[in-house]
TORKEVO-743746 format. One record per residue: x, y, z of N, C-alpha, C, O in turn; residue in three letters. Coordinates in steps of 0.001 Angstrom, whole numbers. Example, Ala and Ser with C-alpha at 12.3 -4.5 7.8 and 13.67 -1.06 7.14 Angstrom:
BEGIN
PT       n_x       n_y       n_z      ca_x      ca_y      ca_z       c_x       c_y       c_z       o_x       o_y       o_z   residu
PT     13190     -5690      7800     12300     -4500      7800     13200     -3300      7800     14236     -3319      8465      ala
PT     12850     -2250      7080     13670     -1060      7140     12900        30      7870     13409      1138      8039      ser
END
This chain:
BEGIN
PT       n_x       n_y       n_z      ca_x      ca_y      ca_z       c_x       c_y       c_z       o_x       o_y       o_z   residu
PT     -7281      1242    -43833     -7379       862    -42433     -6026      1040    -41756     -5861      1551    -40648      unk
PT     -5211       625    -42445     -3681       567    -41763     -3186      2203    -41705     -2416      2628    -40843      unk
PT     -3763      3009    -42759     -3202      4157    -42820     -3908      5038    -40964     -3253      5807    -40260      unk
PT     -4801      4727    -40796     -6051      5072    -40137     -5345      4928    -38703     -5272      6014    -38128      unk
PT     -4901      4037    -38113     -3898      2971    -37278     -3110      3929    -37417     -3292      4898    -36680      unk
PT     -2127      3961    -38280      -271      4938    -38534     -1154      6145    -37808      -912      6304    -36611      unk
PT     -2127      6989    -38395     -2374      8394    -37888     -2314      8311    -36252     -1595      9063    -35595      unk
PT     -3389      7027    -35513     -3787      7272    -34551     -2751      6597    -33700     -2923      6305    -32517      unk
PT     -1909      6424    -34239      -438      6202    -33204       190      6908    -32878       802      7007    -31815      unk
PT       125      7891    -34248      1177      9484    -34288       411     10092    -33028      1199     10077    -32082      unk
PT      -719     10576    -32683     -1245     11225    -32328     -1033     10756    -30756      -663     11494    -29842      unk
PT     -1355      9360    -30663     -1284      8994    -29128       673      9326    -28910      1081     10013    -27973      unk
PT      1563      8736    -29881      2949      9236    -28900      3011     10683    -29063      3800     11274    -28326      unk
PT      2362     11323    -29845      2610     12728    -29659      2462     13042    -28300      3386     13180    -27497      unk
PT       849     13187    -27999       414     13353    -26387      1435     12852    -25464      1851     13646    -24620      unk
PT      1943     11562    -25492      2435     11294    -24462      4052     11719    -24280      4822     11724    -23320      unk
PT      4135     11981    -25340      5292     12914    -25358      5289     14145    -24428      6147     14577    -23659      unk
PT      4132     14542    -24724      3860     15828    -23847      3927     15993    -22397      4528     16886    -21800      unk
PT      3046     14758    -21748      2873     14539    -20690      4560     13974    -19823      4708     13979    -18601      unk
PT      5326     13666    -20541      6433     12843    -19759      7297     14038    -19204      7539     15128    -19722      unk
PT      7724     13461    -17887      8812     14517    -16837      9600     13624    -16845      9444     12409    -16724      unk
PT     10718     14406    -17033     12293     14119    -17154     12669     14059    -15308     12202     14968    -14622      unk
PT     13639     12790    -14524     13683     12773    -13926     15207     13488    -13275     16349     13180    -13616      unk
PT     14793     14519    -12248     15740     15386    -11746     17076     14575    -11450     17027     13392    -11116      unk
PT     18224     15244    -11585     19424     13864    -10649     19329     14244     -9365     18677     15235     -9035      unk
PT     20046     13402     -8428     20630     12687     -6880     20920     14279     -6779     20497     14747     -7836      unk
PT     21385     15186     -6080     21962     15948     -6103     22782     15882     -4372     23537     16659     -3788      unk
PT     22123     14450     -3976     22940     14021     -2153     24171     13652     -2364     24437     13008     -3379      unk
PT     25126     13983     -1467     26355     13147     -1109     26074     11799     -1139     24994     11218     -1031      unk
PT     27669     11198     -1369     26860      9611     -1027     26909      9246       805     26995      8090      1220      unk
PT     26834     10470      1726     26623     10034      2978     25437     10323      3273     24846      9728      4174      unk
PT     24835     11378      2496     23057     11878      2363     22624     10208      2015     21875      9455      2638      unk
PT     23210     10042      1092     22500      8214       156     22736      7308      1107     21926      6405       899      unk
PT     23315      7073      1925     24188      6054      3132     23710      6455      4129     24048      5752      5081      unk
PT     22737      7683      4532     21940      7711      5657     20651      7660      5699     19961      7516      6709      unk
PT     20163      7820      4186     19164      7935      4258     18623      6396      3690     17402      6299      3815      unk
PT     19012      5664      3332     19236      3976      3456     18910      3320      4574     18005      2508      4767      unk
PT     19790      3774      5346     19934      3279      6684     18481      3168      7697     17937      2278      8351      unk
PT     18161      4973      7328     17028      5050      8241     15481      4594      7225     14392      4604      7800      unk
PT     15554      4290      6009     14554      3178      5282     15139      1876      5912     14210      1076      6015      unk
PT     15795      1575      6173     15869       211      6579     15421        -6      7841     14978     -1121      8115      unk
PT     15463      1132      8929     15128      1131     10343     13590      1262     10386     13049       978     11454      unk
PT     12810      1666      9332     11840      1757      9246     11325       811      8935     10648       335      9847      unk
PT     11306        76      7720     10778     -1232      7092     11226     -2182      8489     10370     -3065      8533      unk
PT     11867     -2313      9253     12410     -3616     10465     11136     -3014     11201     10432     -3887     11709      unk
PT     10748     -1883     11344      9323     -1773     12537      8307     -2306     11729      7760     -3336     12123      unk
PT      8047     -1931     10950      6907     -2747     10738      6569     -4464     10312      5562     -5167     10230      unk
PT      7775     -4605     10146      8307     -6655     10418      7416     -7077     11506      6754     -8108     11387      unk
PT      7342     -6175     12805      6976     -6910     14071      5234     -7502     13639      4387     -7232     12788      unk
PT      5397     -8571     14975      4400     -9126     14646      2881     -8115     15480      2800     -7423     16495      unk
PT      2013     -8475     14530       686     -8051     14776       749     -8100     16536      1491     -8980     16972      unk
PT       -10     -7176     17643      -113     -6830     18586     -1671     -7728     19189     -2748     -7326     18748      unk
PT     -1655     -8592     19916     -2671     -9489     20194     -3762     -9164     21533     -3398     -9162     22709      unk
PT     -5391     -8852     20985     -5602     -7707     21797     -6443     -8987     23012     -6591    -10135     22594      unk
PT     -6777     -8734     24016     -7150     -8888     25165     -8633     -9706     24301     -8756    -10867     23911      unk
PT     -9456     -8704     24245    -10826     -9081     23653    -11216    -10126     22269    -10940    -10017     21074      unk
PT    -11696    -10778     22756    -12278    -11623     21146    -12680    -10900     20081    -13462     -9961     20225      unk
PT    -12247    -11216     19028    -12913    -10211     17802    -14048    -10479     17960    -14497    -11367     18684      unk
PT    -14881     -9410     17007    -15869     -9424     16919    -16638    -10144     15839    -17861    -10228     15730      unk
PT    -15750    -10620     15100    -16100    -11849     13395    -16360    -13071     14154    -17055    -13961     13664      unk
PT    -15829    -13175     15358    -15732    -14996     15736    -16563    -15077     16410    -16438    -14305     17360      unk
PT    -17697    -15832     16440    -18600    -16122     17051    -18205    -17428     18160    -19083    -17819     18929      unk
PT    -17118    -17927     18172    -16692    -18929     18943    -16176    -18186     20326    -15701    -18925     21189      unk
PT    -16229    -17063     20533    -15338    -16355     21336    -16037    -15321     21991    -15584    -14340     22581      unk
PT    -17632    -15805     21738    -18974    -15001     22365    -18627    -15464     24244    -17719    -16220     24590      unk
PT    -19424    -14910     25012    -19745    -15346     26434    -21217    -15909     26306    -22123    -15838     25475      unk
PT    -20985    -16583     27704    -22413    -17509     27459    -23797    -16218     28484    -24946    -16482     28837      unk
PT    -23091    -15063     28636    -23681    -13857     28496    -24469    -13015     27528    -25520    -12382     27635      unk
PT    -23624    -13213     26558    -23723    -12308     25311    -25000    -13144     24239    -25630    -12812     23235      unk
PT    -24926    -14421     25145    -25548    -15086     23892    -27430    -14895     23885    -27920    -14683     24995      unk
PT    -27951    -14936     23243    -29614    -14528     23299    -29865    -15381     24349    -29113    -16347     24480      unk
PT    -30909    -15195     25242    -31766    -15993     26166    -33108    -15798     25960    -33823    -14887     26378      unk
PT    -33451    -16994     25093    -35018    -16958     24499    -35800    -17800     25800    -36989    -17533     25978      unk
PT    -35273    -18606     26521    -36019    -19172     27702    -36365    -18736     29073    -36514    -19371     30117      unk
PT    -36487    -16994     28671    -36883    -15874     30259    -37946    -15812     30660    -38260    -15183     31670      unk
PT    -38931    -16638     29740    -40709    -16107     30274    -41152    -16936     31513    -42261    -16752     32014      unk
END
C-alpha cells in the first residue's frame, strides 16, 4: 500500500513539475516601480467613494411602493 502511495506521488510532482512557470524579473526602473504605485494607489482611492444614491426606490423594498403602484382590488 505504502509502496502504491510513493509511486503516485512521484507521478503527481512529476506533472506538476511540468506545468510550473518560472517568474520573469522587474525589468522597470525604480521610477517605472514609483509610478506605477502611485497610479494603483490613485485608483484603489476611486473606488473608496461611497456608493452613488439613486433618486428612485429600489425595486426589493416594498416599503418604498406608491400608494399608486399598489393593486386596487376595490374598482368594481
Amino acid at each position: 500500500m505504502n509502496k502504491r502511495i510513493m509511486k503516485r506521488h512521484k507521478r503527481q510532482v512529476s506533472r506538476a513539475r511540468e506545468h510550473i512557470r518560472l517568474s520573469q524579473p522587474d525589468l522597470r526602473t525604480p521610477e517605472q516601480v514609483a509610478a506605477a504605485r502611485e497610479v494603483s494607489r490613485s485608483v484603489a482611492s476611486r473606488h473608496s467613494l461611497p456608493h452613488v444614491h439613486y433618486s428612485s426606490p429600489s425595486i426589493r423594498n416594498p416599503a418604498g411602493r406608491s400608494a399608486e403602484e399598489a393593486p386596487k382590488a376595490e374598482e368594481k
